[in-house]
N, C-alpha and C positions, 0 to 999 in steps of 0.2 A: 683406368680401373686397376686397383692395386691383387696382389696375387693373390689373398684372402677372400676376395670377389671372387675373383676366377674360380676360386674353388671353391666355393658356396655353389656358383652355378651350376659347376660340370655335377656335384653330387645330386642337385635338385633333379627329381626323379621325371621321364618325359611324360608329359599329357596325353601322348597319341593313344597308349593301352586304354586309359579310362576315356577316353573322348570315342574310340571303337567300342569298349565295354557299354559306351551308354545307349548309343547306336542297336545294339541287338539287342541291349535289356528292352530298349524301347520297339521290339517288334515282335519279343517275345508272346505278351498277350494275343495276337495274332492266330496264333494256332487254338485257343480257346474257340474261334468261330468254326463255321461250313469254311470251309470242305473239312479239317480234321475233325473241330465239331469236338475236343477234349474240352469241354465244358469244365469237366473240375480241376483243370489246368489254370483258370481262368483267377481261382482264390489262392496261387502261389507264383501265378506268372508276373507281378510287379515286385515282388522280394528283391528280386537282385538289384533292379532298378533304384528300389528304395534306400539299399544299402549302403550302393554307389555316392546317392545324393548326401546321406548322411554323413558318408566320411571324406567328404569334397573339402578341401584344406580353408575354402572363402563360401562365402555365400555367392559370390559375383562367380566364381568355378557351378559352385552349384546349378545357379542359374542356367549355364552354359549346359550343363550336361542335362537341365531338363529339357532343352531347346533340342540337342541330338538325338536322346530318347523319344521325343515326341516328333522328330524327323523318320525315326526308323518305324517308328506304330503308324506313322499315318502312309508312311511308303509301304509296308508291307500289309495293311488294310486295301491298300488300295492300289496292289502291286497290277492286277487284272486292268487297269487304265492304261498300261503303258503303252498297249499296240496303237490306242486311240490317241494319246496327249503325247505320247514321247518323253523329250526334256523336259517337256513344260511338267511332267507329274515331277518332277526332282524340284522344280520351282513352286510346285503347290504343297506339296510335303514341308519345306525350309520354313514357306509364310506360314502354314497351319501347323506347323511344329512349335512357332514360335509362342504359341500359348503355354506350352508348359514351362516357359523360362520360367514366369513369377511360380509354379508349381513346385519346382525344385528347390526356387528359394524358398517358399515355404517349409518344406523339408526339411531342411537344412536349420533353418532356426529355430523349429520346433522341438531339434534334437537333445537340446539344453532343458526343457522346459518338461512339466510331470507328466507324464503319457498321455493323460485325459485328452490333453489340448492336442497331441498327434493323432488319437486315437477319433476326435470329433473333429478335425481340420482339416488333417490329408483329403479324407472322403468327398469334404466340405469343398474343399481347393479343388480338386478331380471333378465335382459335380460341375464348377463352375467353369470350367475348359468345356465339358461339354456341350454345356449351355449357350456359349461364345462360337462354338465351329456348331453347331446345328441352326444355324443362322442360313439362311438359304443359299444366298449369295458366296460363303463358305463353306458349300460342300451338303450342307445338312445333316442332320441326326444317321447316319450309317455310321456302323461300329462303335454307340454304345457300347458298354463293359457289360450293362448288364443285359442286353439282349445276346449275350453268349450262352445265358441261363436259359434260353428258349425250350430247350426237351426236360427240364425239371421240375413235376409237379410243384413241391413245395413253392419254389421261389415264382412260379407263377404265380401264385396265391398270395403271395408279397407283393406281385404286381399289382392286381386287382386294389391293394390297398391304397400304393404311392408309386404306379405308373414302373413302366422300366429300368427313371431315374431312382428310387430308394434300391431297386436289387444292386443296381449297380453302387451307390453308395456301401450297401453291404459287404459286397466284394472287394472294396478298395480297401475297406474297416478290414476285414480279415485279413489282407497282406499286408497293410500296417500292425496289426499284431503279430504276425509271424517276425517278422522284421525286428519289431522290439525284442523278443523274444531269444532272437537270434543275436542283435546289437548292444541290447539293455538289459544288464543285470537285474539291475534294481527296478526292472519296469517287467518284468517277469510275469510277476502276482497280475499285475492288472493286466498284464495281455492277455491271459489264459483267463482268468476275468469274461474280458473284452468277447472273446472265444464262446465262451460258455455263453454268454448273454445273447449273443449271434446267433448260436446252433437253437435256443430258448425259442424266442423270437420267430425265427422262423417255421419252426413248429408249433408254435400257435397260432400263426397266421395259418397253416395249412391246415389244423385240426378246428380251429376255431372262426375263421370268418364266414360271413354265408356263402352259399354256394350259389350259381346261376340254378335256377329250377326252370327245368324243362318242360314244354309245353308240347312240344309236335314237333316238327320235321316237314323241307321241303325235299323237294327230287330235283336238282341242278345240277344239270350238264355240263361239264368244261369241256371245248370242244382245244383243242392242242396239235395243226398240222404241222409242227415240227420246219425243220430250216428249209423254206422256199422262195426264191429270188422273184420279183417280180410282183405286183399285186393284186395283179389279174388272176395270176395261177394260183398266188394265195388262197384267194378268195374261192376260188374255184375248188382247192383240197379242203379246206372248211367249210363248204357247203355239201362235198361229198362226205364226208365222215359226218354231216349232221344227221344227211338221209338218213346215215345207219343207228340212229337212236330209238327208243321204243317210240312207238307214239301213245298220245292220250295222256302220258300219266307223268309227266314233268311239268313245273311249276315256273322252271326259269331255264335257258340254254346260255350262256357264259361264251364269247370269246375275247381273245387276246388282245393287249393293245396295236394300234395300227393295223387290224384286223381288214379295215376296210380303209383302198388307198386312193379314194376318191369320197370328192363330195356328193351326198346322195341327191339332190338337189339337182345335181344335172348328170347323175346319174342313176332314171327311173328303171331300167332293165337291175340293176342291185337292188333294189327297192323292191321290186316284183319278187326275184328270186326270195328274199330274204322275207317276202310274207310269205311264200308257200311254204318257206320250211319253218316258221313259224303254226300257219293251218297244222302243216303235217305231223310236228310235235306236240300240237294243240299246249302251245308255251311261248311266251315272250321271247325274242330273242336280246343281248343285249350284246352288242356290239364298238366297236371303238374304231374311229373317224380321225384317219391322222393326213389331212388336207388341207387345200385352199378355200376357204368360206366362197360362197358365192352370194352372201348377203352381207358381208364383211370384210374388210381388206386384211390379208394376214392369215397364218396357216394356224391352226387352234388342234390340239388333241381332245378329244369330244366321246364320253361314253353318250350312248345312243339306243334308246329302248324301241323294237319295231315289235309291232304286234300282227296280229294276222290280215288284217287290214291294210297294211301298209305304212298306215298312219304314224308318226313319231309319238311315241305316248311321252319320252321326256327326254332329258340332255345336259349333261354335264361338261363342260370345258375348264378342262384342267388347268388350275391354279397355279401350282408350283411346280417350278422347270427345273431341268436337270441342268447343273451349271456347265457351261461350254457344249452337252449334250446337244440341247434345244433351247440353249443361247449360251449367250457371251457375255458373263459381267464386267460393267467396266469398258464397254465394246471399244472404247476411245484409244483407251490404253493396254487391251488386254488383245487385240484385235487379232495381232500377229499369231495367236496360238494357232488361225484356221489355216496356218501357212506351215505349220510342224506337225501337226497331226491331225486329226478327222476334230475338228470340232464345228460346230454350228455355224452352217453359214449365212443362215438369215435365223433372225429371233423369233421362236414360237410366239403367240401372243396367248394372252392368259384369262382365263374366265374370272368372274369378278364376285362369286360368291359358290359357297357346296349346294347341291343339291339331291336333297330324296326323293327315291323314284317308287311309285306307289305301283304295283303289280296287279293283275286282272284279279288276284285273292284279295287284295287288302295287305299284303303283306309289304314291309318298306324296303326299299333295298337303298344302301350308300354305296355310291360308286368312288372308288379312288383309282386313280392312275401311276401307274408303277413306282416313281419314286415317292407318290404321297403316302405308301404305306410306310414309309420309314418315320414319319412325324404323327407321334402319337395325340397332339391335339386335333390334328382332323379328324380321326377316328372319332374321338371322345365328343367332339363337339356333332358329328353327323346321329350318335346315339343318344345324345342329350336331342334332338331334334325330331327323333322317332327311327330312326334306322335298326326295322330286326333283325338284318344280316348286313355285313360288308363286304363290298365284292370289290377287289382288285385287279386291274386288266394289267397286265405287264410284258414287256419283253426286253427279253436281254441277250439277245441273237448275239450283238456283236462280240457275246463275251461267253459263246456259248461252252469253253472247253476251261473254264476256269472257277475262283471259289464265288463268285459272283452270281449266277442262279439259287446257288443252294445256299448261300445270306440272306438275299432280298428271300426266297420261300420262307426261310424261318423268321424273319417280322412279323408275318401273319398270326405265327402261333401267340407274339406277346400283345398283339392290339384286339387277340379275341380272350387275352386274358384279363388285360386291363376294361374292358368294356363290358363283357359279359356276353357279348354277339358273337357268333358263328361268323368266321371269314371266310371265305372263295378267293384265291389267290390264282388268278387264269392267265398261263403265258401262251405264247405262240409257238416257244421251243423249249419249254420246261424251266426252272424246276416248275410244276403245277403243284398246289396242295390247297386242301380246306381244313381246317381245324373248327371246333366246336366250342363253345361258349364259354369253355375253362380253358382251353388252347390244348385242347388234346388234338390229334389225330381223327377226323372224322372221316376217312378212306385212304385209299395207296396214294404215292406221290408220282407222278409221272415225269419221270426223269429225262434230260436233255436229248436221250436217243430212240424218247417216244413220238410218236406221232397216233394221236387216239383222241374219240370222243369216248369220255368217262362219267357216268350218274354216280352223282353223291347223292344220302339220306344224309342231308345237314339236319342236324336238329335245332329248334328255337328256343330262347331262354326270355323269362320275366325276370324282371330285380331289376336293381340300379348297382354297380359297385361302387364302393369308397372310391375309386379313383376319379369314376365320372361323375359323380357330385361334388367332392374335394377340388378334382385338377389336381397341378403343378405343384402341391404343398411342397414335397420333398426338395422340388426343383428350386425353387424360389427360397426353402428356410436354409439350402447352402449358402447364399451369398448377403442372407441374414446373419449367419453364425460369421464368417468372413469378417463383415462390417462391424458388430459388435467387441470380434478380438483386437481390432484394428485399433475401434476407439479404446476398450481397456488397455491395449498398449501406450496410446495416445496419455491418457489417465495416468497411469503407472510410474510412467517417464516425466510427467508435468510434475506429481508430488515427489521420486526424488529429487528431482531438480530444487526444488523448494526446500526439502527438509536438506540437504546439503548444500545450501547457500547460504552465506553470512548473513546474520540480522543488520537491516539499513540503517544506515546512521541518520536522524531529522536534523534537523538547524535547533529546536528545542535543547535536544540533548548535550548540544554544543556550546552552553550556553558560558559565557565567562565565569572565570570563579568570583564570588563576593557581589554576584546580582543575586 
């Protein structure tokens, strides 16, 4: 290496500041959720991120530094795993980081090109990361971008039209403008543009779409005994705080997932208990069943409707599992996690379709189980099916001192906003909350150092929303818009290839002189 190398080198500036800078840009949006809950932190917290990618010297650096950033978002989303996974969350961070490599290079090479294409592609690229990690077996749909917008009427009301996914394309759209703004002279005009058209928008969707219109209201008890070991004694503090509800004038009584830690089945004395305090409430109880089947081999999570009779009036067995939770993907290869930290040591088994549970009024109730409230097509699809409320059983004990209660509580607010139905969100140790059929606030929230049975007046809504007739649009026209750019670049690159190649020479042309 000659000494003009060597000094080329020593001046090239170190990678480690911007490879740390990506790292925190990427865990910035973070603080937009529960627990801080800065919501309007949420339309400024990828700036820096975005800056980073733009002035990344390669697209192959670029790339790198989306891989980091979306090492440090997914580490710090899901920083509350760590007492349970350990190293293994630094190992599922690296893999599910690894989506936003092509993100960054997209970034990166759109920074050349007229704002339009940044301004509808970033979002576009963003949407499709999320698309790819809310895949079950990768984690699922938690920490959306735009389920940070959960306490802001407007952008609910954006929900209702194109689901969680367009708010959160919003949000990407405005810190790509800011960005331009901040990076792009000449792309100024159109981000403030971009801006205005945004702020538009969403104040039409708020003044302008229909509303859920309200019908009536039921009286639904969440019954919430707070952190108790054991499921005997469980059961035993959630049947004492049920005693203490009114009687006669409740419609539905609501507990926790894993509420009950036995099969009822061969266990008639639950069964007994759980009609008389149904009698006593003259109300359904609905219940959640986290056991070993005795008509089935395999332990199933099971909402569970008992009436006063005793009698099972219906039954849910929950679908989608929480990965490593209540199983192992991958158990072949992935096996070892159950040897570094608490994960699943035999696999839940899974129920094989949703179902609606019809109440002694006629009224419908959908049941979901704790992490299915984060996947907004079950919702959609249980209200397309008749469901006039959604009731969620959940618990998140093991994670009870962290931002993890009060995320999964605010999902509720966005699946009662996209559907149009009233949710009941019922844990064991909080957060508890019901929102109402625009995802407002329908009573106080019961927080992790409550222990209470609480009566809601949920209210009920008629209509259908744009979202649950539509679906996925927004989800699905990201990686339309993706595809399309792809091939006009495809296109693009084919004709100049062509218009700056020499015209072919035939054997005609060639022909001797004096034929």
């Amino acid at each position: 290496m000659d000494a003009e190398s060597r000094d080329s080198r020593d001046r090239a500036p170190s990678p480690w500041p911007r490879a740390c800078g990506a790292l925190l840009a990427g865990a910035l949006p973070a603080l937009a959720f529960p627990a801080p809950a800065w919501w309007w932190f949420a339309y400024v917290a990828l700036v820096p991120w975005l800056l980073l990618l733009r002035s990344a010297p390669t697209p192959r650096r670029a790339a790198l530094e989306g891989w980091l950033g979306g090492i440090g978002f997914m580490a710090a989303q899901h920083h509350w795993l760590a007492p349970s996974l350990h190293v293994f969350l630094v190992v599922i961070a690296a893999l599910l980081g690894a989506l936003w490599a092509p993100w960054g290079w997209l970034v990166h090479r759109l920074r050349d090109r007229a704002p339009g294409y940044a301004l509808v592609l970033v979002p576009a690229g963003w949407t499709v990361v999320e698309l790819v990690r809310s895949w079950e077996s990768l984690g699922g749909p938690w920490g959306l971008l735009g389920a940070s917008q959960w306490q802001v009427p407007a952008q609910l009301r954006v929900a209702s039209l194109g689901g969680v996914w367009l708010v959160g394309q919003l949000v990407v759209a405005a810190n790509t403008a800011l960005a331009l703004l901040v990076s792009a002279p000449r792309a100024r005009t159109a981000a403030v543009v971009a801006l205005v058209a945004g702020s538009a928008f969403v104040t039409a969707c708020s003044l302008w779409l229909p509303r859920p219109e309200v019908t009536g209201a039921l009286r639904i008890a969440v019954v919430q005994p707070g952190v108790i070991h054991g499921y005997e004694a469980r059961f035993d503090r959630a049947e004492e705080l049920t005693r203490q509800l009114p009687t006669g004038s409740l419609d539905l009584v609501v507990w926790g997932e894993s509420s009950v830690g036995a099969d009822l089945a061969g266990r008639p004395d639950f069964v007994r208990r759980l009609a008389a305090l149904s009698r006593r409430t003259g109300a359904e109880l609905l219940v959640n069943v986290d056991a070993r089947r005795s008509d089935k081999p395999g332990i199933y999570k099971s909402s569970i409707l008992i009436g006063p009779d005793g009698r099972i009036r219906g039954r849910y067995d929950k679908m989608r599992l929480v990965p490593f939770g209540e199983y192992v993907p991958f158990r072949g290869v992935l096996g070892w996690a159950t040897s570094v930290g608490r994960a699943a040591g035999e696999d839940r088994r899974r129920g094989t379709r949703p179902v609606v549970l019809t109440l002694a009024d006629g009224v419908r109730a959908g049941p979901l189980v704790c992490f299915e409230s984060a996947f907004p097509d079950m919702s959609r699809h249980l209200v397309r099916e008749g469901a006039d409320v959604l009731v969620v059983q959940s618990s998140t004990s093991t994670f009870q001192h962290s931002w993890a209660p009060g995320q999964h509580a605010s999902l509720a607010a966005l699946r009662a906003a996209e559907t149009g139905r009233p949710v009941v969100h019922a844990t064991l140790t909080g957060v508890s909350a019901v929102f109402g059929p625009g995802g407002k606030p329908a009573g106080p929230r019961l927080g992790t150092d409550d222990a209470a049975a609480t009566v809601y007046d949920v209210p009920l809504a008629e209509g259908t929303t744009a979202y649950v007739r539509l679906g996925d649009w927004a989800l699905f026209a990201a990686p339309a818009l993706l595809a399309l750019h792809a091939a006009g670049e495809v296109l693009r690159r084919t004709a100049r290839g062509r218009a700056g190649r020499p015209p072919r020479t035939g054997r005609a042309s060639a022909a001797r002189p004096g034929r």
